[in-house]
C-alpha positions in Angstrom: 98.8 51.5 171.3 95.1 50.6 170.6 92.9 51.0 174.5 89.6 48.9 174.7 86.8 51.5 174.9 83.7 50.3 176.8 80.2 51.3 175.4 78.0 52.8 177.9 75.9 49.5 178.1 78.4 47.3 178.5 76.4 44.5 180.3 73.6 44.9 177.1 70.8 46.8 175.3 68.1 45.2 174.9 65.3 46.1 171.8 62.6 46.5 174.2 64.5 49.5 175.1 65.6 50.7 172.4 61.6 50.3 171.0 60.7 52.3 174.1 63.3 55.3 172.8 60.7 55.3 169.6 57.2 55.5 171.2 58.9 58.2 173.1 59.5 60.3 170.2 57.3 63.3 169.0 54.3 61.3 167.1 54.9 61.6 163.2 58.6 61.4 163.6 58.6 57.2 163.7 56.3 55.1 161.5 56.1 51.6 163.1 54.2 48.8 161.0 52.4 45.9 163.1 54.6 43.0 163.8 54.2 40.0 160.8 56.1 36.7 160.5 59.3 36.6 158.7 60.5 34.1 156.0 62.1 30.8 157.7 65.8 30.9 159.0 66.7 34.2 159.4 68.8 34.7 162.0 67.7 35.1 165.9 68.1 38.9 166.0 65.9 39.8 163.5 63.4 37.4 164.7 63.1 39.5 167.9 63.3 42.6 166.2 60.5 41.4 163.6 58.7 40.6 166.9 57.9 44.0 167.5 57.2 45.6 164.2 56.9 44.4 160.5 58.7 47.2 159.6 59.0 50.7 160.2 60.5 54.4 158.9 62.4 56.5 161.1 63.4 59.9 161.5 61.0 60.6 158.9 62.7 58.3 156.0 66.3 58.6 157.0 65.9 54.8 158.2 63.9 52.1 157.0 63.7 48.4 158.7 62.1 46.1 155.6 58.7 45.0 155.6 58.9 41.1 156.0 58.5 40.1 153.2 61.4 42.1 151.6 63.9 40.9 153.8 65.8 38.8 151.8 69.1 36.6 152.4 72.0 37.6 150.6 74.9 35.9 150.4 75.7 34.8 153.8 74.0 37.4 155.3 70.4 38.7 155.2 69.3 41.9 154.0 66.9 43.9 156.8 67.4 48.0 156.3 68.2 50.8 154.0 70.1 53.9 155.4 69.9 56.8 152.8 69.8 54.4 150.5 72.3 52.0 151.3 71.4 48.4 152.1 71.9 46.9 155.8 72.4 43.2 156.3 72.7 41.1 159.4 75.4 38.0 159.5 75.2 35.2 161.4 76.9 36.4 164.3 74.8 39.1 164.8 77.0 41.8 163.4 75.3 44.9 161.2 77.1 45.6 157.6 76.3 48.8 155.3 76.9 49.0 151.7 79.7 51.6 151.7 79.8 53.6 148.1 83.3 54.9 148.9 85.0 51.9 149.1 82.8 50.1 147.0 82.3 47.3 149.6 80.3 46.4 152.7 81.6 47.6 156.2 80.6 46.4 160.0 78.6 49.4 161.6 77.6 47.7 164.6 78.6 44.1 166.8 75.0 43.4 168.0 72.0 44.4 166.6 70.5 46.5 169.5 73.7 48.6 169.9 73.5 49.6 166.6 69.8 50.7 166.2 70.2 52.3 169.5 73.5 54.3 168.2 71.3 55.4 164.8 68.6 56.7 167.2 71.1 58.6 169.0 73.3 59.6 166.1 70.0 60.7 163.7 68.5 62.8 166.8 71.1 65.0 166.7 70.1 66.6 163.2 66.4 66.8 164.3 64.5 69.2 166.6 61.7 68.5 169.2 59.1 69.0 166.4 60.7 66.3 164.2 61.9 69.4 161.7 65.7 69.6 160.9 67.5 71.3 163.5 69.7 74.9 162.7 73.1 74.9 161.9 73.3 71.0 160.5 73.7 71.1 157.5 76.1 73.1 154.9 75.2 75.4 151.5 75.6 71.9 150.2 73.3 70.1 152.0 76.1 68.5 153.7 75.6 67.8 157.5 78.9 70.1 159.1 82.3 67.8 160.4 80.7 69.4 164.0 77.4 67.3 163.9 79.1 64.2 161.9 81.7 63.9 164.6 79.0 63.9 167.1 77.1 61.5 165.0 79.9 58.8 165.3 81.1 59.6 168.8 77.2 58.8 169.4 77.3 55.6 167.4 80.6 55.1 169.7 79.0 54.9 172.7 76.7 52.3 171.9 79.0 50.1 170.6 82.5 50.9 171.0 83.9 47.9 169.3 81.9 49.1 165.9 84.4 49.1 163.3 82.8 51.2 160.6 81.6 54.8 163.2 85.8 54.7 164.4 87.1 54.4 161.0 84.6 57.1 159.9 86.0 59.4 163.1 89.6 58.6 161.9 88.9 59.7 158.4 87.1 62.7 160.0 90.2 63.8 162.1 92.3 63.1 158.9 90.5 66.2 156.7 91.4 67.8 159.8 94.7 67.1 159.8 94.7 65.7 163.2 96.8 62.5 162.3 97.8 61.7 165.6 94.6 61.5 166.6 93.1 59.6 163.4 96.3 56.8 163.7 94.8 56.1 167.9 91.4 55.6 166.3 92.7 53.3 163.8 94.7 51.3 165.9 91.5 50.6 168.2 89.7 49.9 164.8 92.6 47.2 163.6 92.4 45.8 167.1 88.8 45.5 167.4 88.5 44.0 163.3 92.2 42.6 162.5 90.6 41.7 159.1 89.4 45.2 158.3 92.1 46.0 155.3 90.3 49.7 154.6 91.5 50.5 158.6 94.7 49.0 158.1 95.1 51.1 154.6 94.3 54.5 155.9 96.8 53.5 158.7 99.7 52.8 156.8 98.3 56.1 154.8 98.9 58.1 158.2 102.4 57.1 158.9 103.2 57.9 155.4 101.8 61.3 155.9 103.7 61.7 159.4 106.9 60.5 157.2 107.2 56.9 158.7 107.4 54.8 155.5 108.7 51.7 157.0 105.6 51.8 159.4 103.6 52.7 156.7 104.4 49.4 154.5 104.2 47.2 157.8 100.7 48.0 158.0 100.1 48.1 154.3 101.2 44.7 154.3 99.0 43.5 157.1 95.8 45.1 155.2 97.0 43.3 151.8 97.4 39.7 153.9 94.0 40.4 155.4 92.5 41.7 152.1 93.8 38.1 150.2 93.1 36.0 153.3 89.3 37.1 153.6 89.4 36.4 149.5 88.6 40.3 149.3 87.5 41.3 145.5 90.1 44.2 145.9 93.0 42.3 147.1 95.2 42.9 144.5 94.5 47.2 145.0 95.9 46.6 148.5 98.9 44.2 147.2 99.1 47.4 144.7 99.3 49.8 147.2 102.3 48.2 149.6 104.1 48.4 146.1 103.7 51.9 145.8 104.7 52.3 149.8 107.8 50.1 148.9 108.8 52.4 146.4 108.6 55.0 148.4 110.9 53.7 150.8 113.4 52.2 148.6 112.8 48.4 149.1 112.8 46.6 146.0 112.3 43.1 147.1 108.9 44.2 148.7 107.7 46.1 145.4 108.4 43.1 143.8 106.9 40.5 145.9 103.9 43.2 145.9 104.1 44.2 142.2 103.4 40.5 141.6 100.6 39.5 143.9 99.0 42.2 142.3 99.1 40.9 139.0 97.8 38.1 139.7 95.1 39.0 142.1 93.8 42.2 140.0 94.8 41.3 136.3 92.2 44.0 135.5 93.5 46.8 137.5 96.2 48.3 135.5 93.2 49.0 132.7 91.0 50.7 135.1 94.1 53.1 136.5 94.8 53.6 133.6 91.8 54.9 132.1 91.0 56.3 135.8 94.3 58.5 135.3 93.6 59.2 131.7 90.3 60.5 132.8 91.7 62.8 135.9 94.2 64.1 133.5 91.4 65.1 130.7 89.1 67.0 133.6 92.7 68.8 135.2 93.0 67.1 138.2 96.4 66.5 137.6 97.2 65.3 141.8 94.9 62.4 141.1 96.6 61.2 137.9 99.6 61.7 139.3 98.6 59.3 142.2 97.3 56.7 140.1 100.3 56.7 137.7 102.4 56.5 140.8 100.8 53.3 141.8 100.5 51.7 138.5 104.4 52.5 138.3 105.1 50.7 141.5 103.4 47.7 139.9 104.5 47.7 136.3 107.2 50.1 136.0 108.4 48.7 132.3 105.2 48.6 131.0 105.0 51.1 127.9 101.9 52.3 128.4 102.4 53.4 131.9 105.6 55.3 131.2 103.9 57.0 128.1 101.3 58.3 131.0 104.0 59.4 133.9 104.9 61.9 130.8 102.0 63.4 130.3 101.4 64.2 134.1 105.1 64.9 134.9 
């Protein structure tokens, strides 16, 4: 059963604050640009945010607010930050999205504006030391920050804004290459209950229960992230359509593979190329687990199709 978690400023976090947090910080580690008007209608947040600075870099570069004139609407939302990278945008209710290259899609990190900034102060201060250099022990032989850190990273971003979808689906993922799946399936019920229409959370959930060996579960909630996927008119709705199939193979239900098998079809008439050649390509670089997982799901969906059963041969 999902529990409502309470950030530690419930009652509200205002910018001035979190601003404050910044001219605290060792000089050189924060670069704040003098505040400049913004293009018309952007939404209220930024226009407060914009109030005190036209832009800034911090933790060195690991965060980067957009001068003025680069923010830019896109879509329905407007475009105000780049994390590592990544593009940040701002929707009209307030909320904070990240371009997420895992999932190939855009995911909430953060209900109000404030909380969020506030959480990537907290979360990128861990990695730092007093003099602004990179703190010992943080990173990997990779360059990889350590699970440690990370965890405390999102726990941080947590408790600034516990209803943030994206940091609690992060943790759960976390505790999964753990193999704490108890643990991962109570943060992905809070995520699910906090964002009902987060399809990724309610994927990795049903992914849980099939690891814990509860396949019914698992295509209930496979189910619920496929109806959320098509009712938000998600580009990947048929993958998640795809992937109940699969689950109802699994557990021996026909009528659902079928009712599955075909929404898929219709929704993703392109995905049985790219799983193909996704498989084709796992197969040719010996990763023969990952074919065999694609072919699995593209036999759920077309499981006649000659193609496909030429395939589930070569990776038998």
């Amino acid at each position: 059963m999902a529990r409502r978690r309470k950030s530690s400023d419930e009652a509200g976090l205002d910018l001035d604050r979190v601003f404050a947090m910044l001219d605290d910080a060792p000089p050189g580690l924060h670069d704040l640009d003098p505040a400049r008007d913004l293009p018309p209608g952007v939404p209220e947040p930024l226009i407060e945010l914009y109030a005190r600075c036209g832009g800034a870099r911090i933790y060195v570069d690991s965060l980067e607010l957009l001068a003025p004139d680069d923010v830019e609407q896109v879509g329905t939302r407007w475009r105000f930050a780049a994390q590592d990278g990544d593009p940040v945008a701002l929707d009209a209710k307030g909320r904070v999205w990240r371009a997420d290259s895992s999932v190939e899609d855009d995911v909430c990190e953060g209900t109000r504006l404030d909380r969020w900034l506030a959480g990537q102060l907290d979360a990128l201060a861990l990695i730092y030391d007093g003099d602004g250099e990179f703190a010992d022990h943080v990173f990997d032989e990779d360059g990889e920050i350590v699970p440690e850190v990370r965890e405390q990273q999102l726990r941080a971003q947590l408790k600034r804004d516990a209803s943030a979808p994206g940091p609690r689906w992060r943790l759960a993922q976390l505790l999964l290459e753990r193999d704490a799946e108890v643990d991962a399936r109570d943060e992905l019920e809070q995520v699910v209950a906090d964002d009902p229409v987060f399809a990724w959370a309610w994927l990795d959930l049903a992914r849980v229960s099939e690891r814990l060996g509860e396949t019914r579960g698992a295509i209930d909630e496979a189910r619920m992230g496929a109806e959320a996927a098509e009712g938000t008119q998600h580009p990947q709705a048929g993958y998640f359509w795809a992937q109940l199939a699969r689950l109802a193979v699994r557990g021996g239900d026909e009528l659902v593979r079928a009712e599955a098998a075909t929404k898929a079809s219709l929704l993703a008439p392109d995905l049985k190329r790219a799983q193909l050649e996704g498989a084709r390509e796992r197969l040719e670089a010996g990763d023969l687990a990952s074919a065999q997982g694609l072919v699995e799901l593209l036999r759920a969906v077309w499981p006649r199709d000659l193609e496909v059963l030429d395939l589930a041969k070569q990776v038998q």
